[in-house]
C-alpha positions as CSV (number, residue, x, y, z in Angstrom):
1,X,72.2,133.4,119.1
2,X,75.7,132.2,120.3
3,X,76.9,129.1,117.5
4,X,78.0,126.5,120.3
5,X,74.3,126.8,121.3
6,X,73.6,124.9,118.0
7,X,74.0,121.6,116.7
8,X,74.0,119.9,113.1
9,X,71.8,116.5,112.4
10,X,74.8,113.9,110.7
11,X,71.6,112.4,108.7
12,X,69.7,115.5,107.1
13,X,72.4,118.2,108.2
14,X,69.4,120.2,109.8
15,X,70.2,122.9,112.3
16,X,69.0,122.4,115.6
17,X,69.2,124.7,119.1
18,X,70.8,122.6,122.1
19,X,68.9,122.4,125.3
20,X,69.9,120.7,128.4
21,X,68.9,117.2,129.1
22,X,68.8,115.0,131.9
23,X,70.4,111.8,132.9
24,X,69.5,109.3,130.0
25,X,68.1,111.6,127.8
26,X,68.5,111.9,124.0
27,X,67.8,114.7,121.6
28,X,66.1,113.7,118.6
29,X,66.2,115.9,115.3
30,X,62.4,117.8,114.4
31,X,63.1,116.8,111.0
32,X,64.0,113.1,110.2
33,X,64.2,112.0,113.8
34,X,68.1,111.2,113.8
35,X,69.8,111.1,117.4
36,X,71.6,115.1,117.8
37,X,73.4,114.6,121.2
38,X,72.7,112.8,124.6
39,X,73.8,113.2,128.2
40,X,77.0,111.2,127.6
41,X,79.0,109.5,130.3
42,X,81.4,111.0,132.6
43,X,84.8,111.6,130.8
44,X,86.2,109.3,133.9
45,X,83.4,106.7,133.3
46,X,84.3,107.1,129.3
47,X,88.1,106.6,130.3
48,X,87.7,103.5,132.2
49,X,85.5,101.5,129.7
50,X,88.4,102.4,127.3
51,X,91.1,101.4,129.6
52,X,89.1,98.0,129.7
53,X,88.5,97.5,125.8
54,X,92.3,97.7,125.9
55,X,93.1,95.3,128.0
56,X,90.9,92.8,126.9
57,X,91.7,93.6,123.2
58,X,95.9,92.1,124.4
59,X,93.8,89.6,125.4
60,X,92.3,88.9,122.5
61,X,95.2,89.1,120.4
62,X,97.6,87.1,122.6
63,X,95.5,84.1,122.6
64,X,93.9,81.3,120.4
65,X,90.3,82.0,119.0
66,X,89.5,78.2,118.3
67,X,91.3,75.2,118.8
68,X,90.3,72.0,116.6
69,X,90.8,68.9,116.9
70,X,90.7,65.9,113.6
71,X,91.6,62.2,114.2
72,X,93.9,63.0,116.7
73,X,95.5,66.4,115.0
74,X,95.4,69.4,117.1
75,X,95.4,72.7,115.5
76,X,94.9,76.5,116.9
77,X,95.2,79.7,115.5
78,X,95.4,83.5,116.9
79,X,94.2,86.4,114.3
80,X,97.3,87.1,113.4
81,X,97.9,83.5,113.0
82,X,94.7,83.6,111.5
83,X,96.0,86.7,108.7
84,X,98.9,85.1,108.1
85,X,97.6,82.0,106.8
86,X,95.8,84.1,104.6
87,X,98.7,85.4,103.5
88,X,100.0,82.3,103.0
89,X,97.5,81.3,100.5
90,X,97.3,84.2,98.7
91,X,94.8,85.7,99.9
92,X,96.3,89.2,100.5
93,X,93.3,91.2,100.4
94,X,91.2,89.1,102.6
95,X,93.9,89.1,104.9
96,X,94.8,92.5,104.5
97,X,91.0,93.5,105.0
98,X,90.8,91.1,108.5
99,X,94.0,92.8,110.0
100,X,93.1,96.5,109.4
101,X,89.2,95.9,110.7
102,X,90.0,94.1,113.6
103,X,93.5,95.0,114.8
104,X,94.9,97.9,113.4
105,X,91.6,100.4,113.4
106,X,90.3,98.9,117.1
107,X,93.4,99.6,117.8
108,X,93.8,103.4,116.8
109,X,90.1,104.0,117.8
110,X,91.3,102.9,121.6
111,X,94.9,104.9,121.8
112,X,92.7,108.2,120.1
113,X,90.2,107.9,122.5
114,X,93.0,107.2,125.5
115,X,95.0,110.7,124.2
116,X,91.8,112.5,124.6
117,X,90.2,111.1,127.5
118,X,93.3,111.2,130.0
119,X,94.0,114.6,129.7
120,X,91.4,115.8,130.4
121,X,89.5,113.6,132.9
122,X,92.3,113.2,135.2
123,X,95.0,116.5,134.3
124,X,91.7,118.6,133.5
125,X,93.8,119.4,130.5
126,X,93.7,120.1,126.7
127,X,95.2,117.6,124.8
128,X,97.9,119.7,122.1
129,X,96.4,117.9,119.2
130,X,93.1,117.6,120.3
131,X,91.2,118.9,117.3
132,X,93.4,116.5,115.1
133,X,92.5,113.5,117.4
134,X,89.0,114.3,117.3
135,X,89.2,114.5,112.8
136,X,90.8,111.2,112.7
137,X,89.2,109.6,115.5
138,X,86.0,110.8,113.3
139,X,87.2,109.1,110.3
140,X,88.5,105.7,111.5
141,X,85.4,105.0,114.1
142,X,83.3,103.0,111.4
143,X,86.1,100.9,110.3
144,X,86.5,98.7,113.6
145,X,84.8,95.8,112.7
146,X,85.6,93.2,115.7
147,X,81.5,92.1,115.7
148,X,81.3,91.5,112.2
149,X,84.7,89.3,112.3
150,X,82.9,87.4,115.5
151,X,79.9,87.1,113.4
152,X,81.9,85.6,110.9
153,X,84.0,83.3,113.3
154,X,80.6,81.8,115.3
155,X,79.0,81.0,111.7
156,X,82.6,79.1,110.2
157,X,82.1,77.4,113.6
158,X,78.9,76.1,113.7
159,X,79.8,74.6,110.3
160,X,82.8,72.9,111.0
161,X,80.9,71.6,114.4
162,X,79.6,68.4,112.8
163,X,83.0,67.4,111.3
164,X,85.0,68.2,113.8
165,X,85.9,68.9,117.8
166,X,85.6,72.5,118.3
167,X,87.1,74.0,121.6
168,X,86.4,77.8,121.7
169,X,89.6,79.2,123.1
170,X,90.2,82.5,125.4
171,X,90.4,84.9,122.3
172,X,86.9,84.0,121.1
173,X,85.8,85.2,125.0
174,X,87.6,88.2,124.4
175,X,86.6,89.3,121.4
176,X,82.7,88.6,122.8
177,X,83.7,90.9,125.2
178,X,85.5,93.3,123.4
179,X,82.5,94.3,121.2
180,X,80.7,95.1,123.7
181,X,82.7,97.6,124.8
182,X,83.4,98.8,121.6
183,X,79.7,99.0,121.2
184,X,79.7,101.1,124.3
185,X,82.3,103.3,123.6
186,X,81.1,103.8,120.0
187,X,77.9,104.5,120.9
188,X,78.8,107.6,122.3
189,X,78.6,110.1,120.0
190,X,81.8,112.6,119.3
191,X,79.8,115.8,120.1
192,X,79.2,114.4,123.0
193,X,82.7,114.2,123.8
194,X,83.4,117.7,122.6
195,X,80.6,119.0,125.2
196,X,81.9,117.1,127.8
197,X,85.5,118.7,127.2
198,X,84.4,121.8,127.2
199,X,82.4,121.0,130.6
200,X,85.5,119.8,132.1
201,X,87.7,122.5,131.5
202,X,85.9,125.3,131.8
């Protein structure tokens, strides 16, 4: 039996043989039940939803998050406006922490996935560091956090709502909509990818 005909389960690392599946379909591990592979998006489809995520993440980042307003003072902040004020009151690791989960890894994740994608879905060519893409696009994945820093934004506002006038600016939009599409695009499992690549340039 050929090796690219199987496929390791991420959760109990059982081996499992690869059959095809059809539009929507997932294969399950026979062990603990853990999703193996699924018929994944076009590389084209893949492309544009990435293509998207960036554009709305300059969006995101170009624009206030929250605007509030106090007895007449008016006050906004971006999230790097919003890191360096944490900066600013020493709180370097907080800061630190916000910056590299929701700008610096969203940010990698999207440009990784762009190297890999364009390539091949429109040139219907190999990448020269493809394999090394695909390691570090593997390690840096779980550390885009953009829904957990929404999560935290939407519950520091619904507290501050009863003391002051809260205007929810374009970022906070953005950043609604950019985890979606991070959610999207994350969902899609990297040997998924790798299959699709080889589809494509065979």
């Amino acid at each position: 039996m050929s090796t690219s005909n199987l496929i390791g389960c991420d959760e109990c690392d059982t081996i499992s043989k690869k059959t095809p599946l059809q539009k929507g379909e997932k294969a399950l591990c026979p062990c603990c039940g853990g999703e193996l592979y699924q018929q994944t998006k076009s590389l084209k489809k893949l492309l544009a939803l990435v293509c998207t995520a960036f554009i709305v993440f300059i969006i995101a980042n170009c624009y206030p998050i929250v605007s509030v307003e106090l007895q007449g003072n008016h006050s906004e902040t971006s999230l790097i406006g919003a890191v360096i004020a944490m900066f600013q009151i020493d709180r370097f690791f907080v800061g630190t922490l916000i910056f590299i989960t929701t700008f610096i890894m969203p940010l990698i994740n999207i440009l990784l996935l762009f190297y890999i994608l364009y390539p091949v879905s429109l040139r219907k060519k190999r990448p020269k560091f493809l394999v090394q893409a695909m390691r570090l696009l593997s390690s840096f994945r779980i550390w885009a956090m953009i829904e957990v820093f929404l999560i935290g934004v939407l519950v520091t506002l619904v507290k501050l709502v009863g003391m002051v006038v809260v205007i929810p600016g374009i970022a906070l939009w953005a950043f609604a909509v950019l985890s979606i599409l991070m959610i999207m695009i994350t969902s899609v499992k990297l040997q998924s990818i790798w299959d699709e690549i080889d589809r494509c340039l065979i």
